[in-house]
matplotlib code that plots the C-alpha trace (Angstrom):
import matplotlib.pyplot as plt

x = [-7.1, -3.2, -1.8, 0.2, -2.9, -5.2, -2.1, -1.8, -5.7, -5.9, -3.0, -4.3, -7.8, -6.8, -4.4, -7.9, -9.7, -7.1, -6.7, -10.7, -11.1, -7.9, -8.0, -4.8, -2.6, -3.1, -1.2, 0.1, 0.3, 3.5, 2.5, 0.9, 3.3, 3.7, 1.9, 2.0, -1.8, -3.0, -5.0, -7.4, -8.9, -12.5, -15.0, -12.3, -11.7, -8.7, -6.5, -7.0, -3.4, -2.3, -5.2, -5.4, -5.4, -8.0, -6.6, -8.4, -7.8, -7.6, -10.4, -12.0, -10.3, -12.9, -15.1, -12.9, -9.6, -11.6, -12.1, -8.7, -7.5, -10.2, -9.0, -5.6, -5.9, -8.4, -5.3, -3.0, -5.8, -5.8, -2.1, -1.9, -4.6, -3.8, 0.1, -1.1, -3.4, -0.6, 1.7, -0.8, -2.1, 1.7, 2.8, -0.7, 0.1, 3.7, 1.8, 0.1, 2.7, 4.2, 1.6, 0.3, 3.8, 4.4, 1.0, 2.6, 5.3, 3.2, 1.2, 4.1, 5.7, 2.6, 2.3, 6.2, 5.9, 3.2, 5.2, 8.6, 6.7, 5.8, 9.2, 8.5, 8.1, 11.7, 12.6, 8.9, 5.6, 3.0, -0.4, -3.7, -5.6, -8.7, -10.9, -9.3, -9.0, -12.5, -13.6, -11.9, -13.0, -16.8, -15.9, -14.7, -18.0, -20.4, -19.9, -20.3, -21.0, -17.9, -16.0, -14.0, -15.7, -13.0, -12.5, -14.0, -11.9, -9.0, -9.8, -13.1, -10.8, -10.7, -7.9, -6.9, -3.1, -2.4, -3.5, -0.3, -1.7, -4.8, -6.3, -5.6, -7.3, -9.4, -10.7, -10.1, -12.7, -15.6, -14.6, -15.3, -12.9, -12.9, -8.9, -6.4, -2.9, -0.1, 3.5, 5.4, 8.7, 10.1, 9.5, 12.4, 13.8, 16.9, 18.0, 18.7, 21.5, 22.1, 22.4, 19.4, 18.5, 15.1, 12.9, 11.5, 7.7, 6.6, 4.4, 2.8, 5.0, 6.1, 9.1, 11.8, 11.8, 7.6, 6.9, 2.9, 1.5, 0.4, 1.6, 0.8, -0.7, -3.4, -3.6, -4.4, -7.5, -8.7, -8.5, -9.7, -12.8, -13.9, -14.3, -11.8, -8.8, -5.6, -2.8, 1.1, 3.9, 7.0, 9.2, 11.9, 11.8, 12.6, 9.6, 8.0, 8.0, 7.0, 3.4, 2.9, 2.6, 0.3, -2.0, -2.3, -3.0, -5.7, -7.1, -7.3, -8.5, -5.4, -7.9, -8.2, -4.1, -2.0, 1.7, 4.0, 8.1, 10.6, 12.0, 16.0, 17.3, 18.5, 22.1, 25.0, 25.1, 21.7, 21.9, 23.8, 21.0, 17.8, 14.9, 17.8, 17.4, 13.5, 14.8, 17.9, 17.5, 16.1, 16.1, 14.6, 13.2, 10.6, 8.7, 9.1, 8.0, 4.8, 3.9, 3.9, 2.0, -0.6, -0.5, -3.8, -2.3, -1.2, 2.3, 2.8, 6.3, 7.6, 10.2, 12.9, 12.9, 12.4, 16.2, 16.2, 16.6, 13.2, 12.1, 10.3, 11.2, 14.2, 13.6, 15.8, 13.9, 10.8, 12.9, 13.6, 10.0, 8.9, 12.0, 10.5, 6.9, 8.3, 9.8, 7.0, 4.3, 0.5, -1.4, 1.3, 0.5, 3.0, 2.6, 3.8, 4.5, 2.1, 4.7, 7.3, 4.8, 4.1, 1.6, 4.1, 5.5, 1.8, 1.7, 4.9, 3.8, 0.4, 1.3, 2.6, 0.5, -2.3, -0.8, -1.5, -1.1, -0.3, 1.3, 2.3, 1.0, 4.1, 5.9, 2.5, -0.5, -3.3, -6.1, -8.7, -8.3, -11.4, -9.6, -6.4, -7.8, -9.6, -6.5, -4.3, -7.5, -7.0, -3.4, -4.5, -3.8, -5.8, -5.0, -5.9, -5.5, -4.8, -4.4, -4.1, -4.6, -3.6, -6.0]
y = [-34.7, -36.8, -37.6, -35.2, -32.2, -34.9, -35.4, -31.6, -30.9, -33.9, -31.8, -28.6, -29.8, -31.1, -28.2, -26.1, -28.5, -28.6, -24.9, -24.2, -27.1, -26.5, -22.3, -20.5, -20.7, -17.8, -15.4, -13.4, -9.5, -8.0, -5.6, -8.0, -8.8, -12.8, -13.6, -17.5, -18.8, -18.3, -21.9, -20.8, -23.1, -23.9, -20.8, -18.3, -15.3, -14.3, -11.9, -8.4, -7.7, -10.8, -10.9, -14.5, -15.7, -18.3, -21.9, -23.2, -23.9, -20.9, -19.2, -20.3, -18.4, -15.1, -15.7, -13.4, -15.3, -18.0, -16.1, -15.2, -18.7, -19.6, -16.5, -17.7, -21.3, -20.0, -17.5, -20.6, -22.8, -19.9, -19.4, -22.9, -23.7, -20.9, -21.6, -24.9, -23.2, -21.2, -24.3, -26.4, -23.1, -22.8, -26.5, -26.5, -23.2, -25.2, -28.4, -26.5, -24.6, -27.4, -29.4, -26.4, -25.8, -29.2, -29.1, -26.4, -28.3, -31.1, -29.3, -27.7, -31.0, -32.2, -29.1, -29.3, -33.1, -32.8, -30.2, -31.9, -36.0, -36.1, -37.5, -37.7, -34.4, -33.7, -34.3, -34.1, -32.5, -34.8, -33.8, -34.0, -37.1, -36.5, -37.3, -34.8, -32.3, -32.5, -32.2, -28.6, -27.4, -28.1, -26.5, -23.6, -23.5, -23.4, -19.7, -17.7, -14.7, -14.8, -13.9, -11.1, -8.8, -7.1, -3.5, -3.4, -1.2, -2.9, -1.4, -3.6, -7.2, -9.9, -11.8, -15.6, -14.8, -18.6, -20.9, -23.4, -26.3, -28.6, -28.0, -24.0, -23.8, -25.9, -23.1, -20.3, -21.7, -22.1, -18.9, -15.3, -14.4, -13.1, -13.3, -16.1, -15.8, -19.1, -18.4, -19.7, -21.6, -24.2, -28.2, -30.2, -29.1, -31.3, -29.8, -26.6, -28.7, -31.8, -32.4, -34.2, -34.2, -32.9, -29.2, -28.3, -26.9, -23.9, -25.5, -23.3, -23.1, -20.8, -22.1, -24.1, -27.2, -27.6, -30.9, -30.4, -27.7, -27.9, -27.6, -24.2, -25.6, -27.3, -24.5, -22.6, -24.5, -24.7, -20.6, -19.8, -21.7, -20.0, -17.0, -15.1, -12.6, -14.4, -13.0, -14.7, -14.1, -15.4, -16.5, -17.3, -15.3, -18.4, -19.3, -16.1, -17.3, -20.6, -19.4, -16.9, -19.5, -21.3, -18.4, -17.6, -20.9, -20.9, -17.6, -16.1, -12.2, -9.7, -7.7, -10.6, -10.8, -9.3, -10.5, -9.9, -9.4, -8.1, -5.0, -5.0, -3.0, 0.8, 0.5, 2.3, 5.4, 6.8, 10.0, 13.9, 14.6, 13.2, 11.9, 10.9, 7.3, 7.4, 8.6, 6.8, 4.4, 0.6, -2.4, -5.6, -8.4, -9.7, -6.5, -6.5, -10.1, -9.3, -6.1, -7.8, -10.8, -9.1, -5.2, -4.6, -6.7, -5.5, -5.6, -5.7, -4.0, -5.6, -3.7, -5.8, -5.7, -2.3, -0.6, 2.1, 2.2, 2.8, -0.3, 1.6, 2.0, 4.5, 7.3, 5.4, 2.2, 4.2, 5.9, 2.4, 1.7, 5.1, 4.0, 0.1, 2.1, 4.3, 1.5, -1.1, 1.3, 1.3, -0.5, -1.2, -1.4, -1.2, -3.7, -2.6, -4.2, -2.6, -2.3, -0.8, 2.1, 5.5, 8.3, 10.4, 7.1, 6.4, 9.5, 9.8, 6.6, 7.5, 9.4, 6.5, 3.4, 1.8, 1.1, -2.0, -3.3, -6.7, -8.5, -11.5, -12.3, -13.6, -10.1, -7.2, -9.1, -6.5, -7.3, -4.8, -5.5, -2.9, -0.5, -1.0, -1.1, 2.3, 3.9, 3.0, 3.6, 7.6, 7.4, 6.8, 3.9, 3.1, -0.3, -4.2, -4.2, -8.2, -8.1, -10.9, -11.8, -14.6, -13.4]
z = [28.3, 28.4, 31.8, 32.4, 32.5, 34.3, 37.3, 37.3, 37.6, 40.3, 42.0, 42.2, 43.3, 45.8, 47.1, 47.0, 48.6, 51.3, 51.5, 52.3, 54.9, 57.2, 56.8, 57.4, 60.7, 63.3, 63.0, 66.5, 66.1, 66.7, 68.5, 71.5, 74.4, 75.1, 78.9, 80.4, 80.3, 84.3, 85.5, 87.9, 90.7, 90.4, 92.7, 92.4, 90.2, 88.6, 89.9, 88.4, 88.4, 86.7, 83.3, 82.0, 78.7, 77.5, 76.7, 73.8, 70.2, 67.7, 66.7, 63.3, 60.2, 59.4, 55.7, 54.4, 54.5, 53.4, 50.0, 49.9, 50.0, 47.5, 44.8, 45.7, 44.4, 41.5, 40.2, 41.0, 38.7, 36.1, 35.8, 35.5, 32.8, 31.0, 30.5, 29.4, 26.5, 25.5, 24.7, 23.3, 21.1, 19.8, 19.5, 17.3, 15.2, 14.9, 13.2, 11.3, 9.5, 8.9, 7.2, 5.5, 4.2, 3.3, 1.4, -0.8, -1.4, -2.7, -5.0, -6.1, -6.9, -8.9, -10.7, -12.0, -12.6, -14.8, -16.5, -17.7, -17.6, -20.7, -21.7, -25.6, -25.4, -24.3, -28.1, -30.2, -29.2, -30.0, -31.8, -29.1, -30.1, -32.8, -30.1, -27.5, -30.5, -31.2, -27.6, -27.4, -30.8, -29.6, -26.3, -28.0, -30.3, -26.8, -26.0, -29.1, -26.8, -25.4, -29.4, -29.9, -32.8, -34.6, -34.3, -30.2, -27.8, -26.5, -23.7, -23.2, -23.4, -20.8, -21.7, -19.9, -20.0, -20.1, -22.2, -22.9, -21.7, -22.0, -18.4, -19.0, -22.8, -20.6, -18.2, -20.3, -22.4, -19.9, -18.2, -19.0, -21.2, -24.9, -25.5, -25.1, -24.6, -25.1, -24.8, -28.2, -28.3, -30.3, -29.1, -28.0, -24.6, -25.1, -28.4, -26.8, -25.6, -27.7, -31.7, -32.3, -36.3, -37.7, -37.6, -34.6, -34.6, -32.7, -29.5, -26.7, -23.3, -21.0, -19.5, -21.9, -19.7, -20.1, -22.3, -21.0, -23.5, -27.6, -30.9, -32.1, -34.7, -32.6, -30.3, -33.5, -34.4, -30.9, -30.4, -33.7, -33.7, -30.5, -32.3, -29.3, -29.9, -30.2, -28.2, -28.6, -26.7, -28.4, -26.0, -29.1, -31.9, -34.0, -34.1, -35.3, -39.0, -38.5, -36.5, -38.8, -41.7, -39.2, -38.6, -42.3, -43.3, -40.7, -41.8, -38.8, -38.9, -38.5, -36.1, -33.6, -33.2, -31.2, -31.0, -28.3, -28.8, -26.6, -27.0, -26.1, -23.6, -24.9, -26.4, -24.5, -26.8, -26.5, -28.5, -27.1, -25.7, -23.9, -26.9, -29.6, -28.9, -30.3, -33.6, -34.3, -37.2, -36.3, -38.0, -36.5, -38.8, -36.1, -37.2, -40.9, -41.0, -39.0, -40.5, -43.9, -43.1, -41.3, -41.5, -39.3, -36.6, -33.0, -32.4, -28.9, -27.5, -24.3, -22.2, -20.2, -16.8, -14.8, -15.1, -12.2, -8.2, -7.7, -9.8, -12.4, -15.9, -17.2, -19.2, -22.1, -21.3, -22.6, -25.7, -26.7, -26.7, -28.8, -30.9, -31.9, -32.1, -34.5, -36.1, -36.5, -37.7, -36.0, -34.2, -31.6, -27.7, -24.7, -22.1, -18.8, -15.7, -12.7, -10.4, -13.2, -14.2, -13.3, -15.0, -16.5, -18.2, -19.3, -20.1, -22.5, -24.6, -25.1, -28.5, -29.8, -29.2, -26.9, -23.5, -21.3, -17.8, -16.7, -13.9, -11.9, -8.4, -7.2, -7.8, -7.2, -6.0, -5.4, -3.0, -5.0, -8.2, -9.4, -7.9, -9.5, -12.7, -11.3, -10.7, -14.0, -16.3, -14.4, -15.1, -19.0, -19.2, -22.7, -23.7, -22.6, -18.5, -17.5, -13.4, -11.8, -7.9, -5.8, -3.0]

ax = plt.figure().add_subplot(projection="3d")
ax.plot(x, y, z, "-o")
ax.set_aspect("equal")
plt.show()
């Protein structure tokens, strides 16, 4: 206990202490008239017209205001205690937030330092060591149950939607999971900005400033030799033809592959009337150059962000979609946002490819994910379902 609670307990003790041993004054009714105490002389009798009042000290204090005194200093000793509680509970709860905050902060701070620290990497992606290479290819081999056979149900897939860097290939590849997703870009950070000589090779990252991920090409040889689906998500179409070379020369099976590309957002003019957009002409070399280097792949068609007041997606967000379906021939799947979708859109791209469901815990973070997945399967929802969930 600090001083202050010890001289405030001393304090009230004794106040209670005091309180029981002294009892409370008398107290003279207000309805009793005042008379001057008669002395009588020793054999004689008072007179009856003149009553006396007895001298003497007051009478003792009945049991009862004794309790009251006593309930009096134990509310006193309640209030007291109990104020005390209540700032010690909030100046705790105070701390706490604090230090839990700061904790976030830290972890935080390590998670984005080990993400741009690799300082070579600002330039040139490095190859993984033969040793660290060899580590993750025999990983990858452990867990043959866990591979993807072609031509299973989309709908059956448990993909780990990151896979960029070591620690997440990592962890994807003990987990359960049957497909692994990196996010492709090209190396060299700085030479978005600067003039620095010499090709740049496609290497697994999700943000442009992240030096901590893979070559594709390594990435390549990890995810193939686990015998998974492989799922990319090109975050710049330049370097669509340079992993597609990759994935050839690794022979990996068109029916394990699914790529991801944007779709762009629907152009001004969308037709005279509502539906012209799906069937005006498109030309986008992204799909020709996938469609003819692996025809049996899954083309995966990635709407921009939701475009309506309601934060779903418009109806010419979802022409554009039916448009770039139309355009990059079958399989093709839609990839929705949970918290952009409704059934009827489910329900309009359904004639046109698989859809799927994905999202970010930072933006719809469910606490039942079974039931989510419940609910959009209802909806129709057909196609790869990759929640997530911070809780």
């Amino acid at each position: 206990m600090n001083p202050s609670r010890r001289l405030l307990v001393s304090a009230l003790t004794v106040l209670v202490f005091l309180l029981t041993v002294t009892g409370p004054a008398p107290v003279v009714a207000a309805d009793t008239p005042f008379t001057d105490d008669r002395v009588t002389t020793p054999g004689t009798a008072p007179s009856s017209s003149s009553p006396a009042t007895t001298v003497g000290k007051a009478a003792a204090p009945e049991r009862g205001d004794l309790g009251g005194w006593l309930d009096k200093g134990r509310n006193l000793w309640d209030r007291a205690t109990g104020k005390g509680r209540s700032l010690w509970d909030k100046a705790t709860g105070k701390v706490k937030g604090l230090w839990d905050k700061a904790g976030t902060l830290w972890d935080d701070a390590k998670k984005y330092a080990g993400e741009v620290l690799n300082l070579p990497g600002w330039i040139s992606q490095g190859h993984l060591s033969e040793d660290r290479l060899r580590d993750l290819v025999a990983l990858a081999k452990a867990h043959p149950e866990r591979a993807w056979p072609a031509g299973r149900d989309i709908a059956l897939a448990r993909n780990a939607h990151r896979t960029n860097t070591i620690a997440e290939m990592t962890a994807a590849l003990t987990g359960d999971y049957d497909w692994l997703e990196c996010d492709v870009r090209l190396e060299g950070p700085l030479r978005d900005h600067l003039p620095i000589p010499g090709a740049r090779r496609p290497i697994t990252a999700h943000d442009s400033f992240q030096t901590n991920g893979m070559l594709f090409e390594d990435w390549v040889t990890i995810a193939k030799a686990s015998g998974k689906g492989l799922k990319l998500d090109f975050k710049s179409s330049a370097a669509i033809d340079q992993c597609i070379a990759i994935l050839q020369k690794a022979g990996v099976d068109e029916g394990k592959l699914i790529m991801n590309i944007g779709v762009p957002d629907p152009p001004a003019d969308t037709g005279d009337k509502p539906g012209d957009l799906r069937y005006k002409p498109l030309t986008d070399g992204r799909l020709t150059a996938i469609r003819r280097a692996f025809p049996g792949c899954t083309i995966n068609l990635s709407p921009g962000a939701a475009a309506t007041p309601d934060g779903t997606y418009s109806a010419a967000q979802v022409d554009q979609m039916i448009r770039y379906a139309r355009g990059a021939g079958r399989p093709v799947m839609f990839p929705l946002r949970a918290e952009c979708v409704t059934r009827e859109i489910v329900q309009a791209l359904r004639p046109f490819g698989k859809v799927a469901i994905w999202n970010s815990p930072s933006t719809y973070d469910p606490a039942d994910v079974a039931a989510e997945i419940a609910k959009f399967r209802g909806w129709g929802v057909d196609g790869m379902i990759d929640i997530m969930s911070a809780h």
